[in-house]
N, C-alpha and C positions, 0 to 999 in steps of 0.2 A: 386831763393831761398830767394835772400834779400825780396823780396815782400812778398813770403807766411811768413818769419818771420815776418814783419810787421805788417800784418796782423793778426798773434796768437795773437801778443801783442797787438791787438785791440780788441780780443773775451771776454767776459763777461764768464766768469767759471761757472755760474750760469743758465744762460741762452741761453748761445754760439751764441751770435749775435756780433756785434759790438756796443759795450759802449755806452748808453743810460744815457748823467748826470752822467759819471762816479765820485765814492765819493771811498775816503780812510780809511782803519782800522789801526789802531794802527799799525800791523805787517807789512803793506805794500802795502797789496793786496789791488785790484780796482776791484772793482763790478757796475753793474747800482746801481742807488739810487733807482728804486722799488723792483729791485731783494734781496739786500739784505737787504732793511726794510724790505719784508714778513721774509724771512730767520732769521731775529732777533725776526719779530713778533711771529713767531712760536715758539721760544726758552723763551718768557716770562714766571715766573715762575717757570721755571727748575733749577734754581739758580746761573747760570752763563750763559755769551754768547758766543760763540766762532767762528773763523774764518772757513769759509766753506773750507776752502781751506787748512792753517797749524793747525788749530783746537786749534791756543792758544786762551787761555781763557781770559773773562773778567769776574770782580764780577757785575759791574757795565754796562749797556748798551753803550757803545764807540758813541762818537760823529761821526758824518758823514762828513768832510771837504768833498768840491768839490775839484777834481782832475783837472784845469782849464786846463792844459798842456794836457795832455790825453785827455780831452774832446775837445779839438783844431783838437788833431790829427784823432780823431776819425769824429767829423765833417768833415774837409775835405775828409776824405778817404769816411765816407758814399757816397757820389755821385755814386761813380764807381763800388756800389755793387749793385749786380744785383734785380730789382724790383722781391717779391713777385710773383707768378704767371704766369709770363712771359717767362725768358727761366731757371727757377729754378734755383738748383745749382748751382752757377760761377765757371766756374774755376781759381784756386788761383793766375792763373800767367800771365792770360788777364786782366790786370787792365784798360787799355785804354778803352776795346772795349769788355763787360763783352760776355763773351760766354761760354755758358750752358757744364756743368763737364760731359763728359763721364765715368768714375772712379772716384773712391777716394784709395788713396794710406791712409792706416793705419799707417804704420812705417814712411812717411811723415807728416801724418797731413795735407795732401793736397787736394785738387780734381783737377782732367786735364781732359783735352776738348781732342778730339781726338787727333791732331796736337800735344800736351803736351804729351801724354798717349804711341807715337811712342817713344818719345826721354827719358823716365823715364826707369830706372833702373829695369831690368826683374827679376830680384833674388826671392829668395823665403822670404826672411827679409819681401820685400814689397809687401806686403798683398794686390790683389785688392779688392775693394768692389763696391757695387752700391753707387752714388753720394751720399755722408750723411755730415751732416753738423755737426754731433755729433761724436767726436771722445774721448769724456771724459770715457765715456760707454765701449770702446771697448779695451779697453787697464788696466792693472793689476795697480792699487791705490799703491801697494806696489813698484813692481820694474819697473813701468811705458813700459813694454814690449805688445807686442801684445798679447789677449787671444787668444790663439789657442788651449787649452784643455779644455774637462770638468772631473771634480773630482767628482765621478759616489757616491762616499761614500755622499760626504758634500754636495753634488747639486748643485756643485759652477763651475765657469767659472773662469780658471787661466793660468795664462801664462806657460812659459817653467822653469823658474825659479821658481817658486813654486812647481812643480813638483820635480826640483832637489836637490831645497836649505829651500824651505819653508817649511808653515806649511805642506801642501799636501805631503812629502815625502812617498812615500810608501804606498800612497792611491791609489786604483785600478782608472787607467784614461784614457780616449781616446779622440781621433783626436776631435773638433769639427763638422766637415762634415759626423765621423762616428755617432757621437751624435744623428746629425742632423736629417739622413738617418731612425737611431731608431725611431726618433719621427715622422718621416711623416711615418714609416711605420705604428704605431701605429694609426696615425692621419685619414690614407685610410680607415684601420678596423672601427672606430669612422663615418667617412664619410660613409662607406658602408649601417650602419647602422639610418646612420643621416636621408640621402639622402630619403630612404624609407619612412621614418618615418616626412619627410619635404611633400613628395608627397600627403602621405595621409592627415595632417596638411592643405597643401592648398584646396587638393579635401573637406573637413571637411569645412573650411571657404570658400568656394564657397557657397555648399551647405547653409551652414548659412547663406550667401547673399541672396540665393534663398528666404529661409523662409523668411531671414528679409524683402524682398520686395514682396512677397505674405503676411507679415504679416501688410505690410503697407497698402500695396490693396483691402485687407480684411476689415483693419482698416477705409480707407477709405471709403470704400462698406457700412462698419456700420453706420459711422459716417455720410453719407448721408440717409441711411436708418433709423436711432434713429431721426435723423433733423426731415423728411419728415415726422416721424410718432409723433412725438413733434408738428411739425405745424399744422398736420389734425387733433389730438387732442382739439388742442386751438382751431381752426375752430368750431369745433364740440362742444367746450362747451360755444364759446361764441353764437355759434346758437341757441344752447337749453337756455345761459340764455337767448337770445334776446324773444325766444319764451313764457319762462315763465315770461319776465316781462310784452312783451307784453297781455299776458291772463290774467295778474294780473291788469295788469291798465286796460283792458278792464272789468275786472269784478267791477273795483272799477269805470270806468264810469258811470257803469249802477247802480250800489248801490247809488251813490253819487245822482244822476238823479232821480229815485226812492224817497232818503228823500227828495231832494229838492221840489218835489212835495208835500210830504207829509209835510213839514214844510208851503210851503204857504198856501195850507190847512187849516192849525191849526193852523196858523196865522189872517185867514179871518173868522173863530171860535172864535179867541181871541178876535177879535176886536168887533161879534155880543154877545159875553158874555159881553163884557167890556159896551157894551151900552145899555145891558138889566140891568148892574150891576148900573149906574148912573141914570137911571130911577126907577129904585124899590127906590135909596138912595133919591131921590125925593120924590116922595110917603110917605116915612116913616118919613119925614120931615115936610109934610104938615101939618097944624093944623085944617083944616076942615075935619070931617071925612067925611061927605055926598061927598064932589070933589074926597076922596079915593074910597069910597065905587061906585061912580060912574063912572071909569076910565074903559074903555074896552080895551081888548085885540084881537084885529082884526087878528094880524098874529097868533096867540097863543090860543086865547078863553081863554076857563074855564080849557085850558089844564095844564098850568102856575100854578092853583091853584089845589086845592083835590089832587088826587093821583101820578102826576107828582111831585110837590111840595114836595112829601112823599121821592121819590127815585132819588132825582136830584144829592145829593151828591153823591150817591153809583156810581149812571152811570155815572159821572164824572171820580170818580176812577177811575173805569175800563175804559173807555176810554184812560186815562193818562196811565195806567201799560199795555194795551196790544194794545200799539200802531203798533206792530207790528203783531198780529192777524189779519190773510187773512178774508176779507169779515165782520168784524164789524163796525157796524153804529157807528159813532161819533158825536151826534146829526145831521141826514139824508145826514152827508157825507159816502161814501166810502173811503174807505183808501184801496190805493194796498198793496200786502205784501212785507215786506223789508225782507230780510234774511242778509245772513253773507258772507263774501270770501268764496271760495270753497275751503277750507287750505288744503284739504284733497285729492282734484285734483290735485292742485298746487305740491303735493310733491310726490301725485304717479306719475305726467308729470317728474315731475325731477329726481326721481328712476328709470323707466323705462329708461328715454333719459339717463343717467350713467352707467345702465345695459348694454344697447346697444353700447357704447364708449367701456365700458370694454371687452366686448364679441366680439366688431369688433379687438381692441388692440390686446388682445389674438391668435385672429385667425392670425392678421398680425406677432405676434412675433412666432408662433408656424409655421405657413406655410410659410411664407418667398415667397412665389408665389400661383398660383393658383395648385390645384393637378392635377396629373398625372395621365393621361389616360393609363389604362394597361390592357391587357389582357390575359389570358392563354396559356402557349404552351402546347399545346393537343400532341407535339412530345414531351413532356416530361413530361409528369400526367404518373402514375403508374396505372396499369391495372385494379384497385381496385377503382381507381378516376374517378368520373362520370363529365365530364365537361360540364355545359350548351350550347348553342348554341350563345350565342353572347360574350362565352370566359368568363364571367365573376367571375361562381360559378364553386365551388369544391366542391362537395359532394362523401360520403364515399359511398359507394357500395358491399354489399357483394358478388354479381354477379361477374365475371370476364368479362372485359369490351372487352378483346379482341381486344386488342389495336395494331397498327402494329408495330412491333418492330424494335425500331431506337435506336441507342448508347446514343440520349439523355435521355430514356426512363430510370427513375426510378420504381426499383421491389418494391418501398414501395410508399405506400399511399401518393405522394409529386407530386409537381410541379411547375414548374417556372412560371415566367411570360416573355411575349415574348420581352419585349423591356430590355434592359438591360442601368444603366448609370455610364458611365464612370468618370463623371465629375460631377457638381452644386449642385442644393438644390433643392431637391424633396421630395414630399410626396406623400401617397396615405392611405385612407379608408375600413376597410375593417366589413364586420359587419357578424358575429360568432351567430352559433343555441345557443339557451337555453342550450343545453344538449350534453353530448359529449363530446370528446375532442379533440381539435384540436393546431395548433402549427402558427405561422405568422412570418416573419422575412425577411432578405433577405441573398443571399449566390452566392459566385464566380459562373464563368459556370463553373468552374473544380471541381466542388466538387464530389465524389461519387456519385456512381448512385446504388450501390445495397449494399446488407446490413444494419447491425446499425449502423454502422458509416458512412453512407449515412445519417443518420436524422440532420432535420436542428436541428445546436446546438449538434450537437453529433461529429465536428471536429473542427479544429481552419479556418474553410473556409465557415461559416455560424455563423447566430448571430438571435434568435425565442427568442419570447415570447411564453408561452403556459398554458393552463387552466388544472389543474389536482387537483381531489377534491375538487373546487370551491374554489383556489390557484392559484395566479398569481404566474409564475416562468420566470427566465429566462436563457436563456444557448448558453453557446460557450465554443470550444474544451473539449464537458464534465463536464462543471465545473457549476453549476444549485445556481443559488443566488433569495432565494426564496423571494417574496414582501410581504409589510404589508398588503397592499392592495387585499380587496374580490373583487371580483367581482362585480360590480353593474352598466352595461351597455353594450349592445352589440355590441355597435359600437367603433372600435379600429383604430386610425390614428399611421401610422410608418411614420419618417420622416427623410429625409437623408438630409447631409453635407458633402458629398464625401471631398472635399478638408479637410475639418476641422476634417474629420475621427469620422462622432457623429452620431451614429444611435439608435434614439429613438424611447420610446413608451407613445401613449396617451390614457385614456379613455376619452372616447366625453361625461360625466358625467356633470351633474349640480351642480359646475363648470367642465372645463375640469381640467383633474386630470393627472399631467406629473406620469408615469410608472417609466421610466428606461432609464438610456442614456449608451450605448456602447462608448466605447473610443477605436479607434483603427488606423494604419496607411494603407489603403485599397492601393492594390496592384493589382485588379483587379477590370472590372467593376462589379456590383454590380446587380442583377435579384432579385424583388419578390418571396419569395417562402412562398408555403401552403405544410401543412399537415394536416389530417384530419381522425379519424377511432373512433368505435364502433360501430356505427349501421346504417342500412340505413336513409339516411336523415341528419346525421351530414353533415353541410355544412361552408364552409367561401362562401364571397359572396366580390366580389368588387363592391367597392358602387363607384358615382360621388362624386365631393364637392360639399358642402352645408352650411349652419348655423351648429355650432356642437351642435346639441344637443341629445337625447340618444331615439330610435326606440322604438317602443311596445314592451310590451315582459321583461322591465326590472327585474331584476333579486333580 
């Protein structure tokens, strides 16, 4: 018992360790020096300090002497307490040879290792608990007794003495372990409900994993797909400039080529003007007229004079102003003709080649692949549906087609397509009569097969576009959101992103013109479907892929 008293007298109130730098307050008490600087720190302000422990007051913040005596003892005795982590707890009364507390007695303030825990006092006084290093907690501030009630009124934890002498008299109160008992049983109810509600929480954040790493996959899908269609882009326009500079220096070779003929030309003009011009300036210089009057013109004659003479300035002119006129003599030259760049080449080559970037762009950001080949399931065209013979067209029929009857068989003018997809990004083509009306979309294989609520767009397990009154519409589970857009081409691309739940619609219009995109989370795979009725000859028609552009016939 001398040891564990020793020992209390080594604990820190504060902290409940052994003294750390122990420092003194006025009234006596020893504290570490960082425990009770915060302790004071936090009292700045308030307007006084006071001791943690007998609560006498200072006005003033008390100095801190070091306790050197105390911190001696407390030094030495550190050694023999048990490291952190290692076998926890000590027991109070293995000082040599620290071995790990089986108990802690409360009414001691102790903890004992098995060996101790035989030879301690069994009475009810001494409270066992789990190893705890904290016994400030457990026992009444007032009469310094063990808590072992609570006072169910004030929500408070008090000893037996407050029950019989205290404030607590006559406050309705029970056992701690009855307490106890209440609160886990309320705590299992709480659990009961946790627990469930934890399950579906994780099953929730799984799922979200999933998204988030499909949305990564996706991302990255993109993000090499926008790359690849970024770099064929550049490709593709610095081909068309390489194309248009190269046609532009070639046509400036040839122009260039062109005058440079034309200039030495009219340079070796220059030079026989210039030495017909220094001869005549001779002549008119002379002072004999008979040597003038006698001067022949051998290359020239009598041409030089009379009626040449008359018009030499004029066809001068015009020689100078339509030097670029095809086929005019320039005193007995020819001159080829010179034109101009062909600006007007040059920039329909460069519309076109932009035209064709954008229209391939488009095709790439609309199809996402090449289309999909499909065909009709003739076990499930409706008896009124006239199917082509390579599967591809649906036409309406007022004849009764007398079709063999299978469970897939719709009783209304519809039909699937025989391939169904579960999964990726697909598209397909489909190109619609003039006249008539018909429905395009696609829809689960469970959908209805008889009835109106068999029509695509007429449950929540199909998703049509459809032409009524020369009115783009579109419909799922009933619900008909009509478009701004007339009609003006009879060729219709639908295009699926199963995973990403996006089924849209395109007119292959010049340009293509997006319809309508479904937003939905697909739960089954997904089949082509046609409808088709008014008169014979309405038809939808699967077409292959192609360049989008819009068939005869437009509207």
């Amino acid at each position: 018992m001398a040891a564990a008293d020793l020992r209390d007298e080594l604990i820190c109130s504060i902290c409940l360790s052994i003294y750390t730098d122990p420092v003194s307050l006025p009234c006596g008490h020893n504290f570490c020096r960082d425990c009770i600087g915060g302790v004071l720190g936090t009292q700045e302000g308030s307007g006084a300090y006071s001791c943690p422990e007998c609560r006498a007051e200072y006005q003033e913040r008390p100095a801190l002497p070091r306790n050197r005596a105390l911190g001696n003892i407390a030094e030495r005795f550190r050694p023999t307490e048990t490291e952190p982590g290692e076998t926890g707890i000590p027991c109070s009364y293995c000082l040599l040879s620290p071995v790990p507390a089986a108990k802690s007695c409360l009414l001691c303030e102790a903890s004992l290792c098995d060996t101790h825990l035989r030879g301690h006092c069994q009475s009810a006084e001494h409270v066992l608990t789990e190893p705890t290093a904290s016994f400030m907690g457990r026992k009444c501030s007032v009469h310094h007794k063990v808590l072992e009630y609570h006072c169910c009124e004030d929500s408070a934890f008090i000893c037996v003495y407050c029950c019989l002498a205290g404030e607590h008299r006559g406050h309705r109160v029970e056992l701690l372990s009855e307490a106890s008992e209440k609160k886990k049983e309320k705590l299992r109810k709480v659990l009961e409900k946790l627990s469930p509600e934890r399950e579906e929480t994780e099953r929730g954040a799984q799922r979200l994993q999933e998204r988030r790493r499909e949305v990564a996959e996706v991302a990255a899908g993109e993000t090499e797909r926008v790359t690849a269609l970024f770099r064929g882009i550049r490709e593709e326009l610095e081909a068309l400039e390489k194309r248009l500079l190269s046609d532009i220096s070639r046509q400036k070779e040839e122009l260039c080529l062109q005058l440079t003929e034309l200039i030495q030309q009219l340079e070796i003009k220059k030079d026989e003007l210039s030495r017909k011009i220094r001869h005549i300036e001779e002549l008119c210089n002379m002072a004999d007229p008979l040597t003038v009057l006698q001067e022949q013109w051998e290359s020239h004659g009598a041409a030089f004079c009379g009626a040449e003479g008359a018009d030499t300035e004029g066809r001068e002119r015009e020689d100078t102003e339509g030097a670029d006129t095809e086929g005019r003599e320039r005193g007995g030259i020819k001159v080829p003709a010179v034109g101009h760049l062909d600006v007007g080449r040059i920039s329909e080559t460069l519309l076109t080649g932009l035209a064709g970037i954008v229209t391939g762009v488009e095709g790439r950001l609309i199809y996402g692949q090449e289309a999909t080949e499909l065909v009709l399931d003739i076990n499930t065209a409706g008896n009124h549906v006239s199917v082509s013979g390579d599967g591809k067209s649906a036409s309406y029929s007022h004849t009764d087609q007398r079709h063999p009857q299978t469970p897939e068989r719709f009783q209304v003018p519809q039909a699937l397509s025989s391939r169904s997809f579960p999964s990726g990004r697909h598209y397909w083509e489909v190109e619609v009569s003039e006249s008539g009306y018909w429905r395009v979309g696609a829809a689960y294989p469970s959908i209805e097969r008889g009835g109106d609520q068999s029509l695509i767009g007429n449950n929540n397990k199909s998703w049509g576009l459809y032409r009524w009154n020369n009115n783009y519409t579109v419909r799922h589970d009933r619900k008909d959101t009509q478009l701004p857009h007339a009609p003006s081409c009879r060729r219709i691309r639908i295009s699926l992103d199963y995973e990403a739940g996006r089924l849209s619609f395109y007119e292959l219009s010049e340009p293509i013109r997006h319809l309508h995109t479904f937003t939905a989370s697909f739960t089954e795979p997904l089949h082509a479907a046609f409808w088709v009725v008014g008169y014979n000859g309405v038809y939808v028609r699967i077409i292959s892929s192609g360049p989008a552009h819009c068939p005869a016939g437009n509207q």
